[in-house]
N, C-alpha and C positions, 0 to 999 in steps of 0.2 A: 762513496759517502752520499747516502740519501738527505737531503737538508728538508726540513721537514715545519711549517708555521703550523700553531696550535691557534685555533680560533675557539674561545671559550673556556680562552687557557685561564681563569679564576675560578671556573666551577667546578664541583667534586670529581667530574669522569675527567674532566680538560685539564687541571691541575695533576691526574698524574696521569694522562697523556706525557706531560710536561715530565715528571718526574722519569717517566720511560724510558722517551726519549733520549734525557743524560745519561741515562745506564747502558745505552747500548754502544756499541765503538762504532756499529755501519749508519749511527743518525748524527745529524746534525742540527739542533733548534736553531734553525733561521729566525723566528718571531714569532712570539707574541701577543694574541689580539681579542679583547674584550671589551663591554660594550664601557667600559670605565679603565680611567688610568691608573696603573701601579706598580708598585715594584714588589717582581718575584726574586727572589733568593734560591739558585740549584743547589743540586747537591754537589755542587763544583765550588761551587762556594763565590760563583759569578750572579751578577745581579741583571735584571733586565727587566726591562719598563715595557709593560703594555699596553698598544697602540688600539684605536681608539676607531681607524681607518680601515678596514681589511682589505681594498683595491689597493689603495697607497702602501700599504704593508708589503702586499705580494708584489709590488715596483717595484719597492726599494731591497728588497730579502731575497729578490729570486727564488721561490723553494723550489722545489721538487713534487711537494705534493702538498694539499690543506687539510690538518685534519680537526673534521669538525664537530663541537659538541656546544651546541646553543638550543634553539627552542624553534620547535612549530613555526612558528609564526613569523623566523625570520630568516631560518635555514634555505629558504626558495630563495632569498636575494644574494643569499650568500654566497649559495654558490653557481648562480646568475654572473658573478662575480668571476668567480673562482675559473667554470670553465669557459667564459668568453677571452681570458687572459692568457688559456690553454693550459693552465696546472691540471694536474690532476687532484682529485680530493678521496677521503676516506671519510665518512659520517656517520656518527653513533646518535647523531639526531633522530626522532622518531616522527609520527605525522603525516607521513605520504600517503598522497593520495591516488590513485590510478593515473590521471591525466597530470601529475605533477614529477609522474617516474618518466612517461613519454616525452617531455618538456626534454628532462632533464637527458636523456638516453640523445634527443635529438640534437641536443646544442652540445654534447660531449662527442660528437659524431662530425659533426660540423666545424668546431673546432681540434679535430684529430687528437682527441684527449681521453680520458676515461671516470668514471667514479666506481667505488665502492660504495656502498648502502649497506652497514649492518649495525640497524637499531636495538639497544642493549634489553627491544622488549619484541626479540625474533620466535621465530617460531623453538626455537632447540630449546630458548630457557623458558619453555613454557613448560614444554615436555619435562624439562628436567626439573619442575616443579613438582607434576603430577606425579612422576616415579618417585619421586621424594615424600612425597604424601602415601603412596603406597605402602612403600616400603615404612613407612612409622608406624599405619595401620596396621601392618602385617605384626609387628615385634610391639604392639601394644602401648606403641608412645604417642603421649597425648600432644594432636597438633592446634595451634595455637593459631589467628592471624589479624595481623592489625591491616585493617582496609587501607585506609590512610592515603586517598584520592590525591594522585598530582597529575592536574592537568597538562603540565609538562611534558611527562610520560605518556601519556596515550588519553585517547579520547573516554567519554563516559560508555558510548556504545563498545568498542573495542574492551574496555573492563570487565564491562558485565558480562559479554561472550567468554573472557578466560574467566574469570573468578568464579560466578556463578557453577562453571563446571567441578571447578574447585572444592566447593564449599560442602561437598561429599564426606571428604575427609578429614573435616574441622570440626574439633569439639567443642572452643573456647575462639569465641569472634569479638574481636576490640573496633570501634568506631564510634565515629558522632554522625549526628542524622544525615550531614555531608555526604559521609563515606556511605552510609547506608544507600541512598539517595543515587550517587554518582557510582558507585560500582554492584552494588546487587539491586536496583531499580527499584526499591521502598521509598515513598515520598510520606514525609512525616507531616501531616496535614496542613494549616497554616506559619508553621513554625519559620524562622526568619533569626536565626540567632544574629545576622547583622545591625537587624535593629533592634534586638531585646525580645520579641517576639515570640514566645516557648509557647506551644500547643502542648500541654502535659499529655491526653490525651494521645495525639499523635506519636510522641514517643512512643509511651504505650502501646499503643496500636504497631509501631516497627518490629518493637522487640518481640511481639506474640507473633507479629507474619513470618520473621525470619527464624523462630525457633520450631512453627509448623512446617517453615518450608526445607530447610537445610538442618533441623534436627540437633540444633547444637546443644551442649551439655550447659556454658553460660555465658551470657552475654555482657561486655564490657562494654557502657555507653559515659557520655560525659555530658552535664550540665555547665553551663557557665554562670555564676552568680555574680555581681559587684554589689558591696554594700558600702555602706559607712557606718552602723550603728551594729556593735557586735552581737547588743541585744534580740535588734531583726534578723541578724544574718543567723541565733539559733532558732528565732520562728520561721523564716524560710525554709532552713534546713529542715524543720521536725517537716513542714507541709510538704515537700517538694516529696522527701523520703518515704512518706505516708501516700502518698501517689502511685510511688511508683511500688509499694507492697504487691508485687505478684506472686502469688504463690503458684501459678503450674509451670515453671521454672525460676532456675539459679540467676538471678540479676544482681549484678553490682553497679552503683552507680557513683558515677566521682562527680560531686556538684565543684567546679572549677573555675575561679578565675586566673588562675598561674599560663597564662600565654603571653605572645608577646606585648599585645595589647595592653591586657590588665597589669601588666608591669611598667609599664610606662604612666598607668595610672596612678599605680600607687607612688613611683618617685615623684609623680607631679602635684599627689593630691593627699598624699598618706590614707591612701582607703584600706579597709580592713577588706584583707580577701577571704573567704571560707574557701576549705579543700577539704570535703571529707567523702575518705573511700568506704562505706557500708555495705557488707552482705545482707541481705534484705533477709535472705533463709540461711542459717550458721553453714560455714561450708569447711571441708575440712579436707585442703588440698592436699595431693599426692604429690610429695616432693620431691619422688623418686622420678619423676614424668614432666614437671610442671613448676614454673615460679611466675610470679607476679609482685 
């Protein structure tokens, strides 16, 4: 019986770490442990509270091994942690850096222990991205892809080296200046959506470089509006939409405040929010291929 602590055990890959783990007969959940306290519910129908300490954890649990899914930024202490205690660990964390593999290679050597390293953004499911792309290309299905930048996952440079390759095969690309910005390296001129800040222009100017450069059939971008007066929110609308009239390609643009922001605004303050999805040029999708 391998007893096995879950570090990250609240977050999507670590919660069903967690669920796995119950299912197998050769594991055992020793513990546990995120950066907040709470109570998980198995499929056992046993409950267990997540500790808050991961040295003190591994004290008290004894495991066998830690397997770990947290973030960049704190995965180095963790498992600093991990194999100076002499556990071993397994990590779907991502973020290494050359001299932080040597680090780790040498204090798992020093403490006669071992790790595993296989971040969920490895070289195989990259591969099995681009065959997947292929392979739609080939039988005429239309590929779609939302950028959707989480710093979590991998660096800005690291993005744009895979995706960029990517963007071959993609007819229909979904992002906001962010995602443009941090995975295919378009910088949307002064724009600033933290502070309200929209360069209409600069959009502009995104969506024409990335339809010359990767060829795409139409691009899906998103505005963010707050208003109070429903009146101005349809004259923003006509001006913002009258902006972005490009005709040498397909644009749609979602003028949006529906995140989680603007919804805390509006419970706090009853603002009127606009969401409106417009094809600039009638478009007349293939449903056989394609939803939105």
């Amino acid at each position: 019986m391998i007893r096995v602590l879950v570090n990250g055990a609240l977050g999507r890959m670590g919660s069903e770490v967690v669920k796995k783990d119950c299912a197998e007969a050769d594991l055992e959940l020793a513990a546990v442990v995120d950066v907040k306290e709470a109570s998980i519910t198995l499929d056992t129908g046993a409950v267990m509270t997540t500790q808050t300490d991961l040295e003190a954890a591994i004290k008290a649990s004894t495991p066998d091994v830690v397997v770990d899914f947290t973030r960049p930024d704190v995965v180095m202490n963790n498992l600093r942690k991990v194999l100076k205690l002499g556990v071993r660990a397994v990590v779907g964390t991502t973020g290494f850096k050359q001299p932080d593999l040597d680090e780790l290679d040498a204090l798992a050597k020093e403490n006669n222990t071992a790790l595993l390293i296989a971040p969920n953004f490895a070289l195989g499911a990259v591969v099995m991205m681009k065959l997947a792309c292929e392979a739609a290309k080939r039988h005429g299905v239309t590929v779609s892809v939302d950028l959707n930048f989480r710093k979590k996952l991998w660096s800005s440079a690291k993005a744009q080296k895979v995706m960029t390759n990517l963007m071959q095969y993609v007819d229909v690309c979904i992002g906001n200046e962010e995602d443009a910005e941090k995975v295919l390296g378009f910088k949307p001129g002064n724009t600033d959506v933290t502070s309200g800040e929209l360069e209409l222009a600069g959009y502009k100017s995104i969506f024409e470089q990335m339809v010359e450069k990767f060829n795409f059939e139409y691009v899906i971008s998103s505005l963010r509006v707050i208003c109070c007066n429903p009146i101005d929110n349809s004259a923003i609308n006509t001006r913002l939409l009258s902006e972005f009239n490009v005709k040498s390609f397909n644009l749609i643009v979602i003028i949006s405040g529906a995140d989680s922001n603007a919804t805390t605004s509006i419970s706090s303050f009853s603002l009127t929010i606009s969401r409106v999805c417009v094809p600039i040029e009638p478009v007349e999708p293939n449903t056989d291929n394609f939803f939105i």
